[in-house]
C-alpha positions as a Markdown table, in Angstrom:
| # | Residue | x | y | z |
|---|---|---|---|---|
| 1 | Unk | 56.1 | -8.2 | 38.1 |
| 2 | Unk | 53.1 | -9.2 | 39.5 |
| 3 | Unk | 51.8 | -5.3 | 39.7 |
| 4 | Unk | 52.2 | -4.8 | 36.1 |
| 5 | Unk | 50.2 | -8.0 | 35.5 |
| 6 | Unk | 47.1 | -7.2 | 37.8 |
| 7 | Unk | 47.5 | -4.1 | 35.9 |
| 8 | Unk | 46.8 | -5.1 | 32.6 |
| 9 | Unk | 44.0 | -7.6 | 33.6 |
| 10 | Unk | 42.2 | -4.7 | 35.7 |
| 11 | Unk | 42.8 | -2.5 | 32.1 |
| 12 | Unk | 41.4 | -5.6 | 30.3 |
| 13 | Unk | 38.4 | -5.9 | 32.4 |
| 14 | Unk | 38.1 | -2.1 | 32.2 |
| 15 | Unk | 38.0 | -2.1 | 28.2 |
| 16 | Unk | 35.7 | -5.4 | 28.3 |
| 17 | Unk | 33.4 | -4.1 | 30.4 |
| 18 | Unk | 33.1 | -0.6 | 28.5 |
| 19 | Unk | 33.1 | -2.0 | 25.5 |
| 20 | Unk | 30.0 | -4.4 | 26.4 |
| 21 | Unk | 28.2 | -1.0 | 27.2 |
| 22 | Unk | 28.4 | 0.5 | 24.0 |
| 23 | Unk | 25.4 | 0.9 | 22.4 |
| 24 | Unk | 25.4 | -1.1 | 19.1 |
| 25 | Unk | 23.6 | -0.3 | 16.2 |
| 26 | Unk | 19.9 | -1.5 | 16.1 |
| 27 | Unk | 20.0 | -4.2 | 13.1 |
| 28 | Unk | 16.1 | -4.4 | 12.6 |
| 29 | Unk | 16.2 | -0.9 | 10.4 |
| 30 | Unk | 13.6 | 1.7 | 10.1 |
| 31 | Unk | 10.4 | 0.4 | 8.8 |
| 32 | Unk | 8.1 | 3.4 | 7.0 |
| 33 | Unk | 5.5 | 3.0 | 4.2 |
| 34 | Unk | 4.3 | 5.8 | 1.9 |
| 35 | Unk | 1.8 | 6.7 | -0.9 |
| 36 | Unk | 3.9 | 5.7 | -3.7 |
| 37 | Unk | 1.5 | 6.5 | -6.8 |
| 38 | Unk | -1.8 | 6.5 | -7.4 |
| 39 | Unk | -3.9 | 6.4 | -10.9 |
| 40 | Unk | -7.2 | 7.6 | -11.6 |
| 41 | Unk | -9.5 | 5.3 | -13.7 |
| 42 | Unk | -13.2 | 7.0 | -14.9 |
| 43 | Unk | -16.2 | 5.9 | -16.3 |
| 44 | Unk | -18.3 | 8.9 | -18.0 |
| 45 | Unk | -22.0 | 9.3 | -18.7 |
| 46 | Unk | -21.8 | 12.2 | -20.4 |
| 47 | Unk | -22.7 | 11.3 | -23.4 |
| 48 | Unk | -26.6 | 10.2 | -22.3 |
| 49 | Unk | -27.6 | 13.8 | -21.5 |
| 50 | Unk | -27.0 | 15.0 | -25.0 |
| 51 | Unk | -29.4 | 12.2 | -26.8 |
| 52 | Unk | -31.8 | 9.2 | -26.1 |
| 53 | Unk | -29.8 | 6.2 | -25.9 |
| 54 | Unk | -30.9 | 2.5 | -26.1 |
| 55 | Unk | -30.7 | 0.6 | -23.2 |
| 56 | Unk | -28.6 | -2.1 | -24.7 |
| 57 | Unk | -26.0 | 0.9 | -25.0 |
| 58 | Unk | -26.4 | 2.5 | -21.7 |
| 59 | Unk | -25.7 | -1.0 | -20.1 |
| 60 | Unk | -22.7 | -1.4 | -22.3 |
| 61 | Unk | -21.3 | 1.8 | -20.7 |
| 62 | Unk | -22.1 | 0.8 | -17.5 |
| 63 | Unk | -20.4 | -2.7 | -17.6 |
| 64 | Unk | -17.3 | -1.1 | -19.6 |
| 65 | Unk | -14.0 | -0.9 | -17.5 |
| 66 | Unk | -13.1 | 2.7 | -16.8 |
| 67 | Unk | -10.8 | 4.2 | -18.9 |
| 68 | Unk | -7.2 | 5.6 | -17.1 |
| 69 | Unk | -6.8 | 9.7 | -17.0 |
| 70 | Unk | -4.7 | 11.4 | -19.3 |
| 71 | Unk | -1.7 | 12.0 | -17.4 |
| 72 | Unk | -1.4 | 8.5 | -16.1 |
| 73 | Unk | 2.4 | 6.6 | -16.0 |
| 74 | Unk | 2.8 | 4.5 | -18.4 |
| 75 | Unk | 5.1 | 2.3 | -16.7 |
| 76 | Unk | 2.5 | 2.0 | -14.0 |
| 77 | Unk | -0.5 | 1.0 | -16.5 |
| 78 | Unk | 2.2 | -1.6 | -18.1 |
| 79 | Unk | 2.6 | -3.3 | -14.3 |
| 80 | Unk | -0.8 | -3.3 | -14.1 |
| 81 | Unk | -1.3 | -5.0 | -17.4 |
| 82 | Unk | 1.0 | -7.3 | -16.3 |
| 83 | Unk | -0.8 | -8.4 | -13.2 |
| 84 | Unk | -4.3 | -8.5 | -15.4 |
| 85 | Unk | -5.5 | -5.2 | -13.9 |
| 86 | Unk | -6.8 | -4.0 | -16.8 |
| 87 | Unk | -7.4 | -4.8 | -20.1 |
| 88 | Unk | -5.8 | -4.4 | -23.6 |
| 89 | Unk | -6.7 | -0.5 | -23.7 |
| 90 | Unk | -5.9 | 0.1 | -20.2 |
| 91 | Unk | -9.1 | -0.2 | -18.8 |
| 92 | Unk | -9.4 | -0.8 | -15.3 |
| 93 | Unk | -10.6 | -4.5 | -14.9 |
| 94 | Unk | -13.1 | -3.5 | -11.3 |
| 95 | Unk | -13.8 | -7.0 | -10.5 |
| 96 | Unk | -9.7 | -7.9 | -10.0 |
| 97 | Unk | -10.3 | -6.3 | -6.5 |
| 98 | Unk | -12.9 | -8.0 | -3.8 |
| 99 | Unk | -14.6 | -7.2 | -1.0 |
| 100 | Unk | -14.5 | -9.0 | 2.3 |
| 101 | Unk | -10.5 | -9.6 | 2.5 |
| 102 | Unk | -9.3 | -10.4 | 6.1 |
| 103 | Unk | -8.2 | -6.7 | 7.4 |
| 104 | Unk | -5.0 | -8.4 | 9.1 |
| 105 | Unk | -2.3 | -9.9 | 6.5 |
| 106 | Unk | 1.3 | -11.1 | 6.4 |
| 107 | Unk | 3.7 | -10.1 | 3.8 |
| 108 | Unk | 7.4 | -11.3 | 3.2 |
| 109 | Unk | 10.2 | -9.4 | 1.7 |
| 110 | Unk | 14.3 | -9.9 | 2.0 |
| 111 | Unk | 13.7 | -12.8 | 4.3 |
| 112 | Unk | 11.5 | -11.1 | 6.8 |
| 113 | Unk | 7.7 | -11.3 | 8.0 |
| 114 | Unk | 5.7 | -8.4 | 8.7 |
| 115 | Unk | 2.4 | -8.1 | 9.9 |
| 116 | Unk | 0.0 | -5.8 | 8.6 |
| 117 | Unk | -3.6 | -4.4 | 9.3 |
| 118 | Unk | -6.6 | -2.5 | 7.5 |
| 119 | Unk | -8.7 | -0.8 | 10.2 |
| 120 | Unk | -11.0 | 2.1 | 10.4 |
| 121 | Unk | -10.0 | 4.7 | 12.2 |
| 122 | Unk | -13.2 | 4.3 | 14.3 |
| 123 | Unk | -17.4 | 3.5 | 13.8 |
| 124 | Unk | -18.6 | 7.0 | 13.3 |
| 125 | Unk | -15.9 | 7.7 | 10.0 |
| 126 | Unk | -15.2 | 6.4 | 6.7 |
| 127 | Unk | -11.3 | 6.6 | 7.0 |
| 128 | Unk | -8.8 | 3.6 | 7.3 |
| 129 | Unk | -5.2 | 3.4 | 8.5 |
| 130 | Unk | -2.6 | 1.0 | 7.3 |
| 131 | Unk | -0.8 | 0.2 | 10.2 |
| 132 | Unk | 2.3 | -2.1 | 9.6 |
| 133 | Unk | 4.9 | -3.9 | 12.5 |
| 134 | Unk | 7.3 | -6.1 | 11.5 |
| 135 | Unk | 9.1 | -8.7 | 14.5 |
| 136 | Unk | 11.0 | -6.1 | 16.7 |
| 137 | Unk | 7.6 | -4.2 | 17.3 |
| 138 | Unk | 8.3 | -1.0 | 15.0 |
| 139 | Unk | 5.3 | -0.1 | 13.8 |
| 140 | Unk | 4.3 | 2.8 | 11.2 |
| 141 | Unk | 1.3 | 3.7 | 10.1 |
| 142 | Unk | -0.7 | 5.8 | 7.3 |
| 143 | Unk | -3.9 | 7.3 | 7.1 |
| 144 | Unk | -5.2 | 5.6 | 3.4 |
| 145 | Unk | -6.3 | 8.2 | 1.4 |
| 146 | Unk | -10.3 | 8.9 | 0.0 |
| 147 | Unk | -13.8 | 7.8 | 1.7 |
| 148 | Unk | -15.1 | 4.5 | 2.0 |
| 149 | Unk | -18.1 | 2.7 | 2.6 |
| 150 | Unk | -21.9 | 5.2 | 2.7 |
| 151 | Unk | -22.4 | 6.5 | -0.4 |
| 152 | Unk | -19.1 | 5.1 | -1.5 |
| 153 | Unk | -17.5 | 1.4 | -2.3 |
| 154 | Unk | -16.3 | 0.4 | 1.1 |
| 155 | Unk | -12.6 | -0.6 | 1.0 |
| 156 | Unk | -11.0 | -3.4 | -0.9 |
| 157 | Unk | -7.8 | -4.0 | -1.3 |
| 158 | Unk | -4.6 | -6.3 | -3.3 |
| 159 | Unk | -1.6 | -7.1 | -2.7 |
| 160 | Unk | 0.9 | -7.3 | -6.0 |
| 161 | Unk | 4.9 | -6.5 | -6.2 |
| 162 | Unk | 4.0 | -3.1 | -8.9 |
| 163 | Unk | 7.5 | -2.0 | -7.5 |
| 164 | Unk | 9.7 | -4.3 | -8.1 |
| 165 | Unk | 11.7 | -5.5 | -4.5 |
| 166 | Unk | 11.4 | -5.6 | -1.4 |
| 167 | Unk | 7.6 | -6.2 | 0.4 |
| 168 | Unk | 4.7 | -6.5 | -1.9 |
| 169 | Unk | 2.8 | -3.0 | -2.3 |
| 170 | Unk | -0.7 | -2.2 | -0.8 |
| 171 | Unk | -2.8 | -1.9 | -3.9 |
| 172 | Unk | -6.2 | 0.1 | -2.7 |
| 173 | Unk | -9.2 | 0.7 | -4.7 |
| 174 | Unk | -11.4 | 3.7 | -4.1 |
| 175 | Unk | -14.5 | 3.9 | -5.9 |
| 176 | Unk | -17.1 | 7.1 | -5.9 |
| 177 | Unk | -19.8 | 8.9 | -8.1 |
| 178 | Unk | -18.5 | 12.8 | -8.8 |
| 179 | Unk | -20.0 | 14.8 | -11.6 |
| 180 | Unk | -21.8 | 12.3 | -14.3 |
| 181 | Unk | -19.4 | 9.5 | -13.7 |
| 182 | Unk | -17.8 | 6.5 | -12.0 |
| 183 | Unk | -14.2 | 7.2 | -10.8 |
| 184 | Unk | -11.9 | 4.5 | -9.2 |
| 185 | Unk | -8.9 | 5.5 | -7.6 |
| 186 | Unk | -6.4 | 3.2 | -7.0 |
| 187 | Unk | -3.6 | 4.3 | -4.8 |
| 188 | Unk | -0.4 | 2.1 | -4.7 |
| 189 | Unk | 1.5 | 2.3 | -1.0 |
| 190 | Unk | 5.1 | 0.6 | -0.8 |
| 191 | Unk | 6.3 | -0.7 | 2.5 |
| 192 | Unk | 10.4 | 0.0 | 3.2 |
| 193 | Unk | 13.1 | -1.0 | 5.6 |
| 194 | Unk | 15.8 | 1.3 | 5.6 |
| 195 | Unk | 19.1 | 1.0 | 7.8 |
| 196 | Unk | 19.4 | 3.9 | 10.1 |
């Protein structure tokens, strides 16, 4: 009798202590962030090579908001409208983005707190990186897409829930002259946690 009960509490401590080693799923999830749209906004001056213009209407053209491409998403120019990112024809409203933001930021989503960060990738370029690590020290990162700063609008950045859910999206604005006109890019990257 007393075998068969040293038995099963050496079998007991055998599946306790086995089962202690198991490797249990890592609860934190996968953290990843993407280009998730981008929509091009342009400003032309065409139209001032092919006849003298008054200066009162070249200045109007340069302090209008540039108009949205062609093949833009609607549903994309509607969030924007929504968040007063442009105006009542779709017009990119420039002055809704501003320079000098803090490169390090917080955002919140589903009850966590990650930390985020704008930084160029070093002095002698005109690239950034998102980099993003949330509290169990994953951390992602993506090169940001276009050229800032020198001849170019150096980086500046919002942060606005376009995509519904979730973290708040990345809103960059990328501003250049190309070809007789102003263009401004702005390129929308989402921040995910997905279970493994």
């Amino acid at each position: 009798m007393q075998i068969k009960g040293s038995i099963v509490i050496f079998l007991l401590v055998i599946i306790t202590g086995c089962s202690s080693n198991e490797k249990r799923p890592d609860d934190s999830g996968k953290l990843s962030v993407h280009k998730a749209a981008e929509v091009l906004f342009r400003r032309s001056y065409a139209a001032i090579q092919f006849r003298d213009m008054p200066k009162k209407e070249i200045d109007s053209i340069q302090a209008s908001n540039p108009s949205p491409g062609t093949d833009t998403d609607s549903a994309i120019l509607n969030r924007f409208k929504e968040f007063g990112l442009t105006d009542k024809e779709y017009g990119l409203i420039r002055s809704a983005f501003s320079l000098n933001k803090p490169e390090a930021f917080e955002l919140m989503g589903n009850g966590e707190k990650i930390n985020c960060k704008i930084d160029k990738q070093s002095n002698d370029t005109d690239v950034y990186n998102l980099i993003i690590t949330n509290s169990h020290s994953q951390q992602t990162k993506i090169e940001i897409e276009g050229h800032y700063g020198g001849s170019n609008a150096d980086i500046q950045y919002l942060l606005l829930d376009v995509i519904p859910g979730g973290f708040k999206e990345v809103i960059i604005l990328n501003e250049y002259y190309i070809m007789n006109g102003d263009n401004s890019i702005v390129y929308i990257y989402e921040i995910n946690k997905t279970d493994y």
